[in-house]
Backbone as CSV, one residue per row, in Angstrom:
resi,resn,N_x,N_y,N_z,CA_x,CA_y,CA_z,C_x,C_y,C_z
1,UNK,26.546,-41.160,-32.555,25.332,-40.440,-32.145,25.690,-38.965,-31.966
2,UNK,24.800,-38.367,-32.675,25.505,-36.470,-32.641,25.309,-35.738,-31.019
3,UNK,26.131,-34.882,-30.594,26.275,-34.280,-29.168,25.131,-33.768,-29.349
4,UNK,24.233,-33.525,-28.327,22.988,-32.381,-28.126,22.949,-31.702,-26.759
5,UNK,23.145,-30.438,-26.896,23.797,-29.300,-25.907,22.445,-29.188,-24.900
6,UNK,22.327,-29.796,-23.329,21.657,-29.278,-22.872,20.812,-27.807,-22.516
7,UNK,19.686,-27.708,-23.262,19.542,-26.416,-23.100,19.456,-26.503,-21.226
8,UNK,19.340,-24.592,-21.684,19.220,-24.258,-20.060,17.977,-23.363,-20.096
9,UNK,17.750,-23.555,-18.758,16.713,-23.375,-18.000,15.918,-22.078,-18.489
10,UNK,14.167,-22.348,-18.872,14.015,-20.473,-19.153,13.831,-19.459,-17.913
11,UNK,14.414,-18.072,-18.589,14.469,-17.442,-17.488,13.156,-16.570,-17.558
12,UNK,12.517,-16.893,-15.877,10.995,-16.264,-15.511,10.883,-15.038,-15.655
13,UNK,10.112,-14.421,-15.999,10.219,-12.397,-15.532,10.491,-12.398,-13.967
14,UNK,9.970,-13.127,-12.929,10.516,-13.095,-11.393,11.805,-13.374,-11.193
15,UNK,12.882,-14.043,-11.783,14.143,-13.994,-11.993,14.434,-13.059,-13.050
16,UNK,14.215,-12.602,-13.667,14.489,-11.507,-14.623,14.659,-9.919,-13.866
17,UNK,13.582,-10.268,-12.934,13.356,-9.086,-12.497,14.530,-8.918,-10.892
18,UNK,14.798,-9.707,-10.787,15.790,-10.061,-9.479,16.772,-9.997,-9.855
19,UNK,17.355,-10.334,-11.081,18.400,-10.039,-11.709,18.678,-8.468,-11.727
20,UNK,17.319,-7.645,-12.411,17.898,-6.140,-12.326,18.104,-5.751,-10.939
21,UNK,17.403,-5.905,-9.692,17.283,-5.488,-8.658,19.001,-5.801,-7.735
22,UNK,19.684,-6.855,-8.127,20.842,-7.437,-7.813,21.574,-6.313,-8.430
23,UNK,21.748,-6.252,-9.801,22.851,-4.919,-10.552,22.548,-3.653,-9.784
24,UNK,21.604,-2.996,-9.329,21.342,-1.850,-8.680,21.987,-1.755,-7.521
25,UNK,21.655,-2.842,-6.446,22.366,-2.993,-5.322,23.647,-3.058,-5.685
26,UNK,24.150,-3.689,-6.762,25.741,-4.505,-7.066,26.226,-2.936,-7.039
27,UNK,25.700,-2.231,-8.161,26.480,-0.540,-8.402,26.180,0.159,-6.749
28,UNK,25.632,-0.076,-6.139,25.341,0.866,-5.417,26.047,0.346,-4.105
29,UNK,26.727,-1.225,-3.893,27.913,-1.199,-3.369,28.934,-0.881,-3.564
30,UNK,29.433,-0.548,-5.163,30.428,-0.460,-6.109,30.730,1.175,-5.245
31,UNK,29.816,2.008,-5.482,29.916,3.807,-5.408,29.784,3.711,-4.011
32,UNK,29.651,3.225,-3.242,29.152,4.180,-1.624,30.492,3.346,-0.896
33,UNK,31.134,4.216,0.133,31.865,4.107,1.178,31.560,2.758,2.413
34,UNK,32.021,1.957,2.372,31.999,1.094,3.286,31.406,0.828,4.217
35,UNK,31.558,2.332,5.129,31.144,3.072,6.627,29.772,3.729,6.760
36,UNK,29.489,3.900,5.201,28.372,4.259,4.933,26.785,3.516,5.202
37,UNK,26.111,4.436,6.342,24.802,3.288,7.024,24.719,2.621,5.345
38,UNK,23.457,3.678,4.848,23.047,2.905,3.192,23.914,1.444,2.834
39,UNK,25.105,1.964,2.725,25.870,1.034,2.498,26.318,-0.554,2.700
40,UNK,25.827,-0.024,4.334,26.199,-1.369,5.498,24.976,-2.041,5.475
41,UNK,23.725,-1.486,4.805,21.949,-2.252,4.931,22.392,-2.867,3.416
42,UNK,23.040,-2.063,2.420,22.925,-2.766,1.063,23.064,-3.525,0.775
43,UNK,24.243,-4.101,1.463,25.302,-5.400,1.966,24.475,-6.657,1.967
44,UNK,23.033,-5.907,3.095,22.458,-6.930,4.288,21.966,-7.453,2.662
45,UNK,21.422,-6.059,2.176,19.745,-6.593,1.068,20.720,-7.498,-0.038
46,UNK,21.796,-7.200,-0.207,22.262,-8.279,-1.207,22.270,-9.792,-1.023
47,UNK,22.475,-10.101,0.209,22.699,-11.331,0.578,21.136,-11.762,0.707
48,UNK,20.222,-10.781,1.324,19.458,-11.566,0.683,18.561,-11.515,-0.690
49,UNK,18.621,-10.696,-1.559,18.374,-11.279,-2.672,19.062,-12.091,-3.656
50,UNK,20.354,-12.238,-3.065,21.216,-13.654,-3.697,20.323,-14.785,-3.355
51,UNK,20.708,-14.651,-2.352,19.516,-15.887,-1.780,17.889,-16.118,-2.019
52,UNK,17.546,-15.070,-2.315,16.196,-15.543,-2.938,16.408,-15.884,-4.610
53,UNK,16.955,-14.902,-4.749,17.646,-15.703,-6.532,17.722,-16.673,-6.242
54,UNK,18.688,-17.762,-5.700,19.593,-19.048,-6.038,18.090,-19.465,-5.469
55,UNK,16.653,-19.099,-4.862,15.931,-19.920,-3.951,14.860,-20.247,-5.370
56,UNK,14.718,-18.905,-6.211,13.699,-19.323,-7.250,14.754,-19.877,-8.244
57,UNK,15.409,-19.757,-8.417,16.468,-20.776,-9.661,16.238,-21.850,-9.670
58,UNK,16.591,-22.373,-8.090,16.898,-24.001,-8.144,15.186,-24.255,-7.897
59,UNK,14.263,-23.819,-7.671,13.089,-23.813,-7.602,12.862,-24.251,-6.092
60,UNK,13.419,-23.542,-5.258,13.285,-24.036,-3.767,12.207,-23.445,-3.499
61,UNK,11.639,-22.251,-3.900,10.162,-21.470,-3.928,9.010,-22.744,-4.651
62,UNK,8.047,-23.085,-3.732,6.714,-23.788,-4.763,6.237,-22.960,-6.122
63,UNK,6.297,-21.354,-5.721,5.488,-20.733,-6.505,6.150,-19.479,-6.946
64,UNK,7.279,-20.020,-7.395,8.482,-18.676,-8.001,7.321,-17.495,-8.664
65,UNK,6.554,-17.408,-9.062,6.414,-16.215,-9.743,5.739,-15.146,-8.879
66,UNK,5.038,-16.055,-7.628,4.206,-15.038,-6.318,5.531,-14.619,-5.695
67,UNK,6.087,-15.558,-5.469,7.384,-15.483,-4.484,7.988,-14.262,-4.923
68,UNK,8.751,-14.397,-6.188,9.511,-13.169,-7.032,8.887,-12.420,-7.128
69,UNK,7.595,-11.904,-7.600,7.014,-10.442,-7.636,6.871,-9.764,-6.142
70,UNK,6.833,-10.552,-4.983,6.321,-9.835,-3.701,8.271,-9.387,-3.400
71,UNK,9.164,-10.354,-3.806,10.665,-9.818,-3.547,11.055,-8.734,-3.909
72,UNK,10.850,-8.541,-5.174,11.134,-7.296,-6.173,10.257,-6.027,-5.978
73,UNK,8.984,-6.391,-5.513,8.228,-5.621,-5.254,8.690,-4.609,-3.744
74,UNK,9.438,-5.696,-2.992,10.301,-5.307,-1.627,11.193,-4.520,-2.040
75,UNK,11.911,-4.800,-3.197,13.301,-4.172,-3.443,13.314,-3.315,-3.597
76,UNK,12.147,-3.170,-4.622,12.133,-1.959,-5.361,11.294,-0.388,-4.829
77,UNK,11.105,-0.902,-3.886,11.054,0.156,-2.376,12.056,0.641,-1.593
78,UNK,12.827,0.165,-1.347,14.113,0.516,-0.969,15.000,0.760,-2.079
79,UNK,14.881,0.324,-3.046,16.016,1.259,-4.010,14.654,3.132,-4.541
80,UNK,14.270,2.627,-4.393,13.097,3.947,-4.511,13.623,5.014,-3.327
81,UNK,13.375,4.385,-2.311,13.704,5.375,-1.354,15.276,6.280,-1.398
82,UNK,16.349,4.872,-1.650,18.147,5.275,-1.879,18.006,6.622,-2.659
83,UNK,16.912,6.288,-4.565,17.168,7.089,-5.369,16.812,8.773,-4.435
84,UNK,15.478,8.384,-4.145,14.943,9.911,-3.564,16.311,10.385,-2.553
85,UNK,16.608,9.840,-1.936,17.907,10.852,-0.914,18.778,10.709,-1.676
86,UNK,19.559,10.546,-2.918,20.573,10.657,-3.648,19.826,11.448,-4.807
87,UNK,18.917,12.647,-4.816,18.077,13.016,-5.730,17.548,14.172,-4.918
88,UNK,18.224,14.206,-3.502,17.949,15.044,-2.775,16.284,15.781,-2.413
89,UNK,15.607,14.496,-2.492,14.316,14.981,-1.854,13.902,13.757,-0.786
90,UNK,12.918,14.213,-0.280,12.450,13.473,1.321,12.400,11.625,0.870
91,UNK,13.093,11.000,1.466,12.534,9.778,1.387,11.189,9.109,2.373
92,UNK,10.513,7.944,2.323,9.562,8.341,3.322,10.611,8.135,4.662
93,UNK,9.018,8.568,5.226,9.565,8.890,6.969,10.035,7.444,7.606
94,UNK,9.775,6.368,6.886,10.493,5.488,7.599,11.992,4.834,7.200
95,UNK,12.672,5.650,5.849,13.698,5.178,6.135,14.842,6.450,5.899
96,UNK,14.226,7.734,6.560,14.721,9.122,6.801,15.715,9.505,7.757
97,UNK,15.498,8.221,9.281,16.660,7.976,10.040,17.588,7.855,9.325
98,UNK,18.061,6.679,8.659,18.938,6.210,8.140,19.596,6.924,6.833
99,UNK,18.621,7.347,6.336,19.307,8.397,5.536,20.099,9.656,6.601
100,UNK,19.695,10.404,7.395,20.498,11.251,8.354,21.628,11.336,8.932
101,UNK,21.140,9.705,9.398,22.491,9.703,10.477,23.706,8.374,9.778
102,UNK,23.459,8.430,8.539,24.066,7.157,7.661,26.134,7.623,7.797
103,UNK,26.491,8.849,8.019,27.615,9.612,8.123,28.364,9.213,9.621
104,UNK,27.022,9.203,10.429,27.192,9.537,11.557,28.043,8.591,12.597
105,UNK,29.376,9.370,12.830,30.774,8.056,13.729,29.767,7.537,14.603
106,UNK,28.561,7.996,15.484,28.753,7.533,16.767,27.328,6.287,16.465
107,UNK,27.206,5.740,15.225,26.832,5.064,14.824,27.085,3.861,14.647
108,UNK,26.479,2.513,15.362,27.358,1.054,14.679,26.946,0.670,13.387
109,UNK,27.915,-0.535,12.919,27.385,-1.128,11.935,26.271,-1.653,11.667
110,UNK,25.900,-2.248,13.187,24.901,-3.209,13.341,23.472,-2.248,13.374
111,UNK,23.569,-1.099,13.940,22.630,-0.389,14.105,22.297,-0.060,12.394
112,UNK,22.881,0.279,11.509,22.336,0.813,10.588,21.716,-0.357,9.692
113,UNK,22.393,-1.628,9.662,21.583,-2.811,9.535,20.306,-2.764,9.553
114,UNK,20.154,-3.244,11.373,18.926,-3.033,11.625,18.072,-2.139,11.206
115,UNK,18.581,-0.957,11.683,17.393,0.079,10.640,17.017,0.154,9.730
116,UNK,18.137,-0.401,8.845,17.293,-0.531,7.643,16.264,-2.114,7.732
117,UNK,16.607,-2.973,8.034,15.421,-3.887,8.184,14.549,-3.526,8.906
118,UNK,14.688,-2.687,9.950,13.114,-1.928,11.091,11.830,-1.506,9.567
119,UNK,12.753,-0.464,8.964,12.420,0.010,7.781,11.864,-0.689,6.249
120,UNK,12.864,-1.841,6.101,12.445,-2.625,4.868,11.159,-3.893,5.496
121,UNK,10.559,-4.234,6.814,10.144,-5.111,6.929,8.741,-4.505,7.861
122,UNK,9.153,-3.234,8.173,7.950,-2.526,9.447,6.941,-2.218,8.274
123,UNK,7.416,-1.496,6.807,6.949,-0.695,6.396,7.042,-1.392,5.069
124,UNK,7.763,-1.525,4.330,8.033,-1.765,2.457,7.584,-2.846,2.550
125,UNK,7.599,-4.395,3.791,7.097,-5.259,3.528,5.552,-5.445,3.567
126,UNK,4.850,-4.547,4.208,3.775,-4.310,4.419,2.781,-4.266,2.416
127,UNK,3.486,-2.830,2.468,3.387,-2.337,1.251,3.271,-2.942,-0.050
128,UNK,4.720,-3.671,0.126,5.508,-4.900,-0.957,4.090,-5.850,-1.044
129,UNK,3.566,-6.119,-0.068,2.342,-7.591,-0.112,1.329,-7.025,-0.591
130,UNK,1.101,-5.188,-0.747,-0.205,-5.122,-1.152,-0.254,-5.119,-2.849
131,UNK,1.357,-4.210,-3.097,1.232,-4.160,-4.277,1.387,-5.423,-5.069
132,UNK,2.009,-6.405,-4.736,1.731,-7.547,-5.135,0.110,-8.307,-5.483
133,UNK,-0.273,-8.041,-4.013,-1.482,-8.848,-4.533,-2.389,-7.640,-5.257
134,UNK,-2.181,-7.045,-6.154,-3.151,-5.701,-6.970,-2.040,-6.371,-8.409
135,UNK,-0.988,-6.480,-8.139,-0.376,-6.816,-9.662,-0.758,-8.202,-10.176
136,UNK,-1.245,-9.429,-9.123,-1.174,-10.433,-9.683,-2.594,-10.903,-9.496
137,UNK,-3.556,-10.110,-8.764,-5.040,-10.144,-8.930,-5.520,-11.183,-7.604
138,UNK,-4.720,-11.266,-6.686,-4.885,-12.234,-5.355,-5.385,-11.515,-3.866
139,UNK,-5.823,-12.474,-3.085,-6.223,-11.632,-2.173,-4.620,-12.464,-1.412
140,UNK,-4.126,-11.182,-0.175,-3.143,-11.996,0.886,-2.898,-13.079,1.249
141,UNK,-4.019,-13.954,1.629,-4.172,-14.741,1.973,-3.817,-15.807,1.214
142,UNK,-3.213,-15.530,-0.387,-3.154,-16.306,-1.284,-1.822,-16.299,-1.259
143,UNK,-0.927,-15.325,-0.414,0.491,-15.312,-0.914,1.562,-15.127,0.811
144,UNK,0.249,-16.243,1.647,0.682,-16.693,2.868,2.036,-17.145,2.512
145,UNK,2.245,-18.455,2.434,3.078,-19.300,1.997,4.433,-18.350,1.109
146,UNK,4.612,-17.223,0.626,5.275,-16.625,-0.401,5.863,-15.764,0.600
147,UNK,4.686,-14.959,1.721,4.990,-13.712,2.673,6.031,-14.715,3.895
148,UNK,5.673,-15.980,4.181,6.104,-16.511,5.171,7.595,-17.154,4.475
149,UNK,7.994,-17.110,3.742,9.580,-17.635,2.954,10.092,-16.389,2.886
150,UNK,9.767,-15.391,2.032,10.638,-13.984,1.715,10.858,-13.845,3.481
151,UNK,9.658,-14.281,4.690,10.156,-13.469,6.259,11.184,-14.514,6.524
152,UNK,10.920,-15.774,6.424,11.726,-16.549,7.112,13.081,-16.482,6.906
153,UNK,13.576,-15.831,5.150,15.269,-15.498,4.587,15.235,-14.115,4.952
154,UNK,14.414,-12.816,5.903,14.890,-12.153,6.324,15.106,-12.363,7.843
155,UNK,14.417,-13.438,8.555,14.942,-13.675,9.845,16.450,-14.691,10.030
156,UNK,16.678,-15.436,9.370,17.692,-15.967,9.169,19.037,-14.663,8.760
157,UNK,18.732,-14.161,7.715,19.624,-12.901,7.841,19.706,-11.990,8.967
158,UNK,18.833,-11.958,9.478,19.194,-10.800,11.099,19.581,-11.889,11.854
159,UNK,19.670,-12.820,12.345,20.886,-13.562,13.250,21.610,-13.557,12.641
160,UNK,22.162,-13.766,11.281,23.462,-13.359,10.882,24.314,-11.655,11.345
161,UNK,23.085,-11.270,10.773,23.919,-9.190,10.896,24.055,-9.137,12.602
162,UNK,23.151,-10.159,13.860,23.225,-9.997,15.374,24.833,-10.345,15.571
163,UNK,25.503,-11.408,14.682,26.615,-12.465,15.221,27.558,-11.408,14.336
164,UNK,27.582,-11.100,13.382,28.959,-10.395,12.312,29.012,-9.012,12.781
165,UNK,27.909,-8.475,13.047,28.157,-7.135,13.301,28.403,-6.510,14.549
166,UNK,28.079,-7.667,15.572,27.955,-7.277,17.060,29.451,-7.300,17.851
167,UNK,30.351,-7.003,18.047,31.601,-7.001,18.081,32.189,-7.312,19.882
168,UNK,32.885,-8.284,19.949,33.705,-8.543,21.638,32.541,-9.753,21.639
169,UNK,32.897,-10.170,22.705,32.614,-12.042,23.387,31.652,-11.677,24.117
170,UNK,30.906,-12.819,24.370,29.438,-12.400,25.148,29.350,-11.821,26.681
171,UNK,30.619,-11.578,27.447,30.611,-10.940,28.451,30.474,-9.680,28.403
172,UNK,31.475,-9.150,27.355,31.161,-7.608,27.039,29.908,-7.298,26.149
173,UNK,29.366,-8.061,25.267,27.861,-8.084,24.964,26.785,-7.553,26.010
174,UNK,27.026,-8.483,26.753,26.225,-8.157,27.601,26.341,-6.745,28.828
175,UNK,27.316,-6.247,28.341,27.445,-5.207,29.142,26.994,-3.480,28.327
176,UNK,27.758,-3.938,27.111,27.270,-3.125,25.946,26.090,-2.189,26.030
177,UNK,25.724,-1.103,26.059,24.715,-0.496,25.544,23.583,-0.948,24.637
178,UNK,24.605,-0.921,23.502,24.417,-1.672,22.216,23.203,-3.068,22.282
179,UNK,23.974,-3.453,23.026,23.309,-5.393,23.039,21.330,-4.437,23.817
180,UNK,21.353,-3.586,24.664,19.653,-3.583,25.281,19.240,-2.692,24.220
181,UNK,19.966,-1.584,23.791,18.952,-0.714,22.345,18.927,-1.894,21.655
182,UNK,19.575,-2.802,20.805,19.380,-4.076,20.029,18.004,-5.114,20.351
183,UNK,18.338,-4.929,21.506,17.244,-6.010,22.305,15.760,-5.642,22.303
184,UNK,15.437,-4.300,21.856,14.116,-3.773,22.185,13.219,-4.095,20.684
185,UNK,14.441,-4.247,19.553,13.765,-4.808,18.060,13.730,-6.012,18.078
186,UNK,12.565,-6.767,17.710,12.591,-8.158,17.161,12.375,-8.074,15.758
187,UNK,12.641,-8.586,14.716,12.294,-8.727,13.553,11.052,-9.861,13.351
188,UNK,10.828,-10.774,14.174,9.494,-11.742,14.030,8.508,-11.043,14.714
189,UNK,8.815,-10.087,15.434,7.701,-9.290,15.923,6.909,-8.547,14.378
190,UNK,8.570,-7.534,14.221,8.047,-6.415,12.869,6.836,-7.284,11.600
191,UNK,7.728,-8.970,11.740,7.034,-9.675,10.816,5.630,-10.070,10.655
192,UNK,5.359,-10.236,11.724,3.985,-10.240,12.374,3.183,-9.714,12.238
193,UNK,3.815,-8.414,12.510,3.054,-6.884,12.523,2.800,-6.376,11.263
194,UNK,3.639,-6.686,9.980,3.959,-6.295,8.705,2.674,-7.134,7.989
195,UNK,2.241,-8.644,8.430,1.355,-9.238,7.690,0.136,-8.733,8.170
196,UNK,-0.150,-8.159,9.258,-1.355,-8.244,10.054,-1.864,-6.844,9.516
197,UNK,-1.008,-5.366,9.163,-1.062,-4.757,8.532,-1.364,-4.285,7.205
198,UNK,-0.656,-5.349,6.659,-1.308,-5.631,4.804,-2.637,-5.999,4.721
199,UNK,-3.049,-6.727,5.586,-4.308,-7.486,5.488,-5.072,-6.097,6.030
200,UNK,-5.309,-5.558,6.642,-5.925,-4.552,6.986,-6.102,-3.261,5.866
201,UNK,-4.845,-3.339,5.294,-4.836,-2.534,4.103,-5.479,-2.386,3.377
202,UNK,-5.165,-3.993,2.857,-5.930,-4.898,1.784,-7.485,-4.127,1.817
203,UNK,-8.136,-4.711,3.249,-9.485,-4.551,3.620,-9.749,-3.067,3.351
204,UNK,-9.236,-2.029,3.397,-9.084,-0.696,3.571,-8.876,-0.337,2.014
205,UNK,-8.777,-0.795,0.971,-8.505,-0.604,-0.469,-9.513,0.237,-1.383
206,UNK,-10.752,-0.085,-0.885,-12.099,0.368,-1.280,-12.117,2.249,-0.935
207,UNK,-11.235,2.164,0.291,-11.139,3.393,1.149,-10.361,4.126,0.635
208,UNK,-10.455,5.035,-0.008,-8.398,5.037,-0.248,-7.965,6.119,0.882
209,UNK,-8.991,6.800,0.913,-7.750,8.323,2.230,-8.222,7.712,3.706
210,UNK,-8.919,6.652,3.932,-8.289,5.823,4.523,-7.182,5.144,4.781
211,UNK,-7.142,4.331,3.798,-5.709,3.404,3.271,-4.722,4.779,3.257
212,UNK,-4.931,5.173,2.781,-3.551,6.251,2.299,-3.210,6.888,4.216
213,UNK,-4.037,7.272,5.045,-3.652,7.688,6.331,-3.563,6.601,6.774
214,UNK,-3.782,5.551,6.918,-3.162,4.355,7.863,-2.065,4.166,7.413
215,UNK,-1.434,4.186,5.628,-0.155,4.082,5.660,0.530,4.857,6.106
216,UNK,0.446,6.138,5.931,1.125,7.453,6.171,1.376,7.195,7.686
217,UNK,0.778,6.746,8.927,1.110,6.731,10.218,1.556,5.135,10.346
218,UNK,1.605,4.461,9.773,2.828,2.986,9.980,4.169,4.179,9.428
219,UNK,4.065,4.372,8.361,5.375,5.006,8.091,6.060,5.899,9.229
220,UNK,5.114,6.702,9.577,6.008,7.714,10.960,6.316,6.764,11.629
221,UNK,5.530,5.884,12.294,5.665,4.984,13.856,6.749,4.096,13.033
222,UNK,7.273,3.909,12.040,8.030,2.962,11.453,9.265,3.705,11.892
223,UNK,9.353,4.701,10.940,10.097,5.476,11.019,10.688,6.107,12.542
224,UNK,9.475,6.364,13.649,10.630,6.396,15.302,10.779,5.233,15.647
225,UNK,11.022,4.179,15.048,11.243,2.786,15.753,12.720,3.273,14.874
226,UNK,13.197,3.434,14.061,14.451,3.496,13.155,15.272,4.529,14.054
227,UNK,14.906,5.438,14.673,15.130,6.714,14.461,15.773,6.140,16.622
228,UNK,15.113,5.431,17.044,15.413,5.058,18.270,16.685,3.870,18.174
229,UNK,16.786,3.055,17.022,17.559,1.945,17.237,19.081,2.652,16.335
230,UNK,19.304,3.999,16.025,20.219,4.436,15.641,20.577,5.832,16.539
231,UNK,20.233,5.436,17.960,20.869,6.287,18.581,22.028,6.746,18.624
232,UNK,23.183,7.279,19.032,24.389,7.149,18.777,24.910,6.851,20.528
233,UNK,26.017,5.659,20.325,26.725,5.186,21.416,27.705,5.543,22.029
C-alpha cells in the first residue's frame, strides 16, 4: 500500500498574521538591551502571543479568526507605538511613560512590565476591540467570548510578571515600596474598564470628534496611570 504524507494543517490569515507580529517582537528582542523598560514589556508581549499562537493552532480558540484579528489588532498597536519612539516622534500619551523612563536605573523590572500592560490593556485593548469589530463587520458584543480569552491570557501573564519579577520572600515584599505602588494597579480592573470603554466607543462611532476626544482623554488618564506605576524607587 503506497505511504501518503499527512498533509498539514492550513494556515489562517489570523495565524499568518501572528506569525508576523511574533518576528517583530522576536527582532526587537534580538536589538534592545535587556535592562531596557521596551525591552522587559517585549518579553511580557512575547509570551503572550506565543501563547495565543499555540491557542489558535491547536484550535483552543472556538473562533480563531475573531480571536486572531482582535490579537494582532492589539499587537499591532504597540509595535506602532515602539516604531514612533524609535522614529523619534511622540508615541501616544499612553505609552510615553515608558518610552522616557525605559533607561531609567531607579526603575524595576516589574514596573516597566506593568506599564506597559497599564498601557497595552487601559488603552490599545480598548482600541484593538473597536478596530476589530469595523474590520470584521460585528458589533462588541459579538466578540465577548474572543475579548474575554485574549483578557483572561493577559491576566494569567501578570501573575506571572507579579511572581518573576518581584524580587526577596514575602516578608520583604511586604515591606517594599514596590509591593503598595504595585498594589494600586489591577489588571481585571483595567480589563473591565477596557471593555466597558469600547462599547461606548462603539456607540460614539456615528460621532467621530466625539469618539476621537473620548479617546484622546482615556489615552492621557491611561497614560498618568503609567506614568505613576514607574515612579522611581
Amino acid at each position: 500500500m503506497p505511504h501518503s504524507e499527512q498533509s498539514a494543517p492550513p494556515v489562517t490569515p489570523a495565524a499568518a498574521a501572528l506569525d508576523g507580529v511574533l518576528a517583530r517582537m522576536r527582532d526587537l528582542d534580538a536589538a534592545l538591551p535587556p535592562r531596557d523598560g521596551i525591552a522587559v514589556f517585549n518579553r511580557v508581549c512575547l509570551a503572550v502571543r506565543r501563547e495565543a499562537q499555540r491557542r489558535v493552532g491547536t484550535g483552543l480558540f472556538a473562533a480563531p479568526g475573531p480571536t486572531g484579528t482582535l490579537d494582532v489588532r492589539l499587537a499591532e498597536r504597540y509595535l506602532t507605538a515602539v516604531d514612533a519612539d524609535d522614529r523619534g516622534r511622540r508615541p501616544p500619551a499612553c505609552w510615553r511613560p515608558l518610552s522616557q523612563f525605559r533607561r531609567h536605573p531607579g526603575v524595576r523590572p516589574v514596573q516597566f512590565a506593568l506599564a506597559g500592560m497599564n498601557a497595552h490593556v487601559g488603552h490599545d485593548l480598548t482600541l484593538a476591540l473597536v478596530d476589530a469589530c469595523r474590520s470584521l463587520g460585528c458589533e462588541p458584543a459579538d466578540m465577548e467570548d474572543e475579548f474575554d480569552r485574549v483578557g483572561d491570557l493577559l491576566v494569567t501573564l501578570e501573575e506571572r510578571i507579579r511572581e518573576e519579577l518581584t524580587p526577596g520572600p514575602d516578608l520583604l515584599r511586604i515591606a517594599d515600596p514596590l509591593t503598595h505602588l504595585l498594589g494600586s494597579w489591577s489588571l481585571e480592573r483595567a480589563r473591565d474598564a477596557a471593555w466597558s470603554t469600547a462599547r461606548a466607543l462603539w456607540a460614539l462611532r456615528r460621532l467621530p470628534d466625539l469618539a476621537r476626544e473620548s479617546a484622546d482623554r482615556l489615552d492621557a488618564a491611561v497614560g498618568f496611570a503609567g506614568r505613576m506605576l514607574l515612579t522611581p524607587l
